[in-house]
N, C-alpha and C positions, 0 to 999 in steps of 0.2 A: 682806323676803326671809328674814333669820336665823328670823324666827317660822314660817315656813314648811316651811322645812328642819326645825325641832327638833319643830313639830307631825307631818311627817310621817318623820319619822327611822327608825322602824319600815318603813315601806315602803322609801323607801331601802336599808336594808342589805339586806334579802329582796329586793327586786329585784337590786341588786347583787349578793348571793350565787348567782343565777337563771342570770346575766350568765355567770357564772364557774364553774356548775355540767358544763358540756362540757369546759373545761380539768382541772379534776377528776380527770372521771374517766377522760380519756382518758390523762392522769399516773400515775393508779392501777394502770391497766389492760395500759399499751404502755408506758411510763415518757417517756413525746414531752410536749411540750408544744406547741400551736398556740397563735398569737397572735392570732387573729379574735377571740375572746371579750375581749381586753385593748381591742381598739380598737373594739368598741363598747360597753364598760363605759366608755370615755372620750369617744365621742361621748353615752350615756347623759346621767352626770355635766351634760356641756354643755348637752345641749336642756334640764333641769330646773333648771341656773344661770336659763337666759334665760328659762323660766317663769317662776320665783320672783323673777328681778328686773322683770317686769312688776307693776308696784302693782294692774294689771285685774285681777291672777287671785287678790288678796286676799280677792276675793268668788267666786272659781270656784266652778264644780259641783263639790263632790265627784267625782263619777261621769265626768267631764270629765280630773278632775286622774288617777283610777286609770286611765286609758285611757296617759295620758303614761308613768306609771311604768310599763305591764308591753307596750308594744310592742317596745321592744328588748330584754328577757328574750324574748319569743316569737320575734323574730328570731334570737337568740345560739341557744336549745331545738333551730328547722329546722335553721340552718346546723350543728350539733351532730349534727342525726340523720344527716345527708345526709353527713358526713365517717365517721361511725361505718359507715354503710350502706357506702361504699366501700372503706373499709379492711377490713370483713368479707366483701367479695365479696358484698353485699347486691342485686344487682343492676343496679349501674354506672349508667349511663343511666338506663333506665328508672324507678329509686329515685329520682333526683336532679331527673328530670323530675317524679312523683308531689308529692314533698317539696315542689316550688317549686307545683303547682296545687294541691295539697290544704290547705297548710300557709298560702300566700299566701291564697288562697281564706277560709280560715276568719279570718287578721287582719283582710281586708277588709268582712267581716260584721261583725268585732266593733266595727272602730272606724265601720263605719258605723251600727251601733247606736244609741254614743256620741257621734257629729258634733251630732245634734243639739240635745244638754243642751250645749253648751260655749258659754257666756257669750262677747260682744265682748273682744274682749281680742288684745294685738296681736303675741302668738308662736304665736300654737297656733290648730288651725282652718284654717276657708277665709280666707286671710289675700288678699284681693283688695282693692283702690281701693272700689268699690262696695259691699263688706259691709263695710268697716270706718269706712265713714262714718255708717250709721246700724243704727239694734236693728233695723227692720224687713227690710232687705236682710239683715241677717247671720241673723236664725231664720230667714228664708224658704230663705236659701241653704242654709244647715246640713239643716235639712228635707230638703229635693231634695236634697242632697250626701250627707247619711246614704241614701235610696233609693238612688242611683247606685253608692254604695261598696256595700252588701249586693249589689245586682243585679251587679256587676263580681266579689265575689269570688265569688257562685255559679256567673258563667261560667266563672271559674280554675278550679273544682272541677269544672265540666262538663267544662274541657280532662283530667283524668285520664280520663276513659274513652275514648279515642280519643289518650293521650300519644304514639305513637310515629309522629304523620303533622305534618306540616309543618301541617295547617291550626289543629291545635292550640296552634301554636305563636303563630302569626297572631293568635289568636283571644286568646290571653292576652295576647299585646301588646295589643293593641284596649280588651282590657278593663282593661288600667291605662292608659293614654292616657286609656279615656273616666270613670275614676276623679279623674284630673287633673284632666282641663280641661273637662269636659261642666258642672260645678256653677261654673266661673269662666264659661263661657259665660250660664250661669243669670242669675248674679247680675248681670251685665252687661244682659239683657233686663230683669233687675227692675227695674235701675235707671231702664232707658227709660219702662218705663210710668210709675215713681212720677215722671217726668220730664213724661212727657205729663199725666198726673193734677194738675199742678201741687203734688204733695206736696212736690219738693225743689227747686233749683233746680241747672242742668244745672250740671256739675264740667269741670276744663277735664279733657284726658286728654292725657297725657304720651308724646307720638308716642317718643320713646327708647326710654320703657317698655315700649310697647304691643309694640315691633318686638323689645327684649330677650325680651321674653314669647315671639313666634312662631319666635326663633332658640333659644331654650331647650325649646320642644317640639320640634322638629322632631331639634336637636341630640340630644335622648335619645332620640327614636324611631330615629335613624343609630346612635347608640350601642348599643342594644338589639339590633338588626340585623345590624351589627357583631358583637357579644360573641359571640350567637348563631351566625351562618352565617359568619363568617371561616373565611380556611385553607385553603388550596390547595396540592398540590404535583406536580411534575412529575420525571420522573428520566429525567437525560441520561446514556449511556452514554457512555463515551472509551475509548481503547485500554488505559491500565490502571486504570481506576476508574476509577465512577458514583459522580453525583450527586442526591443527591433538592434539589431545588429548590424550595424553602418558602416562602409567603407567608405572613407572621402570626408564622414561627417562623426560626431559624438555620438553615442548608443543611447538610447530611450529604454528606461523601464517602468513600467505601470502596475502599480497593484491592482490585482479585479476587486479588490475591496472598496478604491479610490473611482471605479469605475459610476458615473451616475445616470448613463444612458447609453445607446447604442442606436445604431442606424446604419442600414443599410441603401447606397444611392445610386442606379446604373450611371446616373451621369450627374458630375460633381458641380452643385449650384452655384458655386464660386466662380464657376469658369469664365461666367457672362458678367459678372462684378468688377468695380475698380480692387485690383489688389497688388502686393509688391511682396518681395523676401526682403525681411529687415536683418537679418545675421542664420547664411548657414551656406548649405552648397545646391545651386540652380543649374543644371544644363541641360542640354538636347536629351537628357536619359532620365535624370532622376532630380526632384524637390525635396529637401532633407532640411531643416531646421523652422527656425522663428519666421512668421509669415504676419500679413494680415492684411483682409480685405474688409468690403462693408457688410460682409454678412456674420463671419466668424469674429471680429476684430481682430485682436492680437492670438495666434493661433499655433500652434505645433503642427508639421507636417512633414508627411514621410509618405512619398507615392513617388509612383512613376508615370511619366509624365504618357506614355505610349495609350496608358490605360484610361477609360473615361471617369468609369465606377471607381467609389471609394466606400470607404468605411470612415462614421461618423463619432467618436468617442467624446463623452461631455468627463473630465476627470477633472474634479475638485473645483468645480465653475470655471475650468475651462477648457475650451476644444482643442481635440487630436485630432488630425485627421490623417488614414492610410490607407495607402492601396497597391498592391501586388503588380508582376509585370502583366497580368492580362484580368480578364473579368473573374474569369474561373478561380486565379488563386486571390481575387481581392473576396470574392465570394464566400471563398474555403474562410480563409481568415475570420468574416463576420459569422458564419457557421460555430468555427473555434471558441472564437469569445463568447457568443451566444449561451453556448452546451457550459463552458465554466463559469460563467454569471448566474447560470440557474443551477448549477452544484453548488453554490453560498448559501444557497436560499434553504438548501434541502436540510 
């Protein structure tokens, strides 16, 4: 392991510097410091421990080994662009959706490339029961699994031309799902035939495993799902304060007492602004928490993202802002408020 490390000690720190090239110079730049680039310069570190304590990968590929070192530099580089993109009003959304199809897209090419120069070896790789029992399942699989990973991440990159419809979204998931587990499928049929062939002799297979395996795709496909389309919210009105009613995120209530302006906007001025979520819940469906751009600053927000139109609330100096899944009920809402703002008055 130490020879390993001091042979590739050059890469190491250049990758490591790669790692930490977004904290940089967003330090430089804003004077902030994010920690995403710290915790995966430390998962880094760890995946290249448990290579280098594999005695298999004494004999790696080269070309094997440079695939390990510059995947999480190229992860720390996206998730770099896409915070930068946000904080400069780059586009919000639609940046963040590009960054994750174009950007995923292209690791997916690269390391399918590489799948299949990577040596038996028992960290890195298609690391299944079945390839790791013999050289011929593990090139066979690698083969087919380099195919599959290039064909997965060109459909990531098809998802950019069509980023802003739900089936793109679908379609990306699809295509890392069938990145996973289409080449574990593989190797599992190779196994069959060099079974039937009388090449090996059948292995027992480990029912715990087997059902750990279908609870952990399934699990991430719900996860994905989840992260993705969570968020929902509802606003009940009472006699002195409304409440917005959040799934996913903390509940908002405002007194119409506290209320000091109102507004109504077809389309929300922020959108064309540099802005960011500082603490709450963001995805493809709904914006729910602590926000702020250059026009609001530090802000409250509760919309959905599908909608253009919001509703502008000034409460106690300072801004809410919400809005419904379509115009109509962002509309109703300022209607709502409207009619019980001017009951205080009477």
């Amino acid at each position: 392991m130490e020879k390993l490390f001091v042979k590739n000690r050059g890469r190491l720190i250049a990758s490591s510097l790669v790692i930490l090239l977004p904290v940089l110079i967003t330090w430089l730049k804003e004077g902030r410091v994010y920690f995403d680039s710290f915790v995966l310069l430390a998962m880094h570190w760890l995946c290249l421990l448990l290579v280098f304590r594999d005695r298999r990968n004494a004999g790696q590929s080269p070309k094997a080994l440079e695939m390990i070192f510059w995947i999480v530099p190229t992860v720390s580089l996206l998730m770099g662009g896409v915070h930068a993109s946000v904080r400069t009003g780059g586009g919000g959304t639609a940046v963040l959706l590009l960054f994750m199809y174009f950007g995923f897209g292209l690791l997916f090419v690269g390391v399918g490339n590489y799948l299949p120069k990577v040596r038996r070896n028992n960290t890195m790789g298609i690391r299944v029961k079945w390839a790791l029992e013999n050289d011929d399942n593990w090139n066979a699989t690698h083969r087919f699994g380099g195919k599959v990973w290039v064909a997965s991440g060109l459909l990531c990159m098809a998802c950019g031309m069509f980023w802003d419809s739900a089936a793109a979204v679908l379609l990306f998931i699809a295509a890392v799902l069938a990145a996973a587990f289409v080449p574990m499928l593989y190797s599992y049929r190779y196994y069959r035939k060099q079974v039937r062939e009388g090449k090996i002799e059948k292995s027992r297979v480990n029912p715990w495993g087997a059902a750990a395996g279908v609870i952990l795709a399934l699990g991430f496909a719900g996860y994905m799902a989840w992260a993705l389309f969570s968020g929902d919210m509802e606003i009940v009105y009472g006699e002195a304060s409304f409440t917005v009613e959040a799934s996913g995120w903390d509940d908002l209530t405002i007194a119409y007492r506290d209320i000091e302006s109102i507004e109504y906007q077809e389309q929300d001025p922020s959108d064309a602004v540099p802005g960011s979520r500082t603490n709450g819940l963001g995805n493809l469906r709904v914006a729910m928490g602590a926000f702020e751009n250059a026009i609001y600053g530090d802000y409250t927000r509760y919309t959905y993202n599908d909608c253009d139109s919001c509703v502008i609330l000034t409460v106690a100096g300072e801004m809410v802002v919400l809005g419904g899944r379509d115009d109509a009920q962002t509309r109703a809402i300022y209607q709502e408020l409207t009619e019980r703002l001017a009951g205080l008055t009477r």
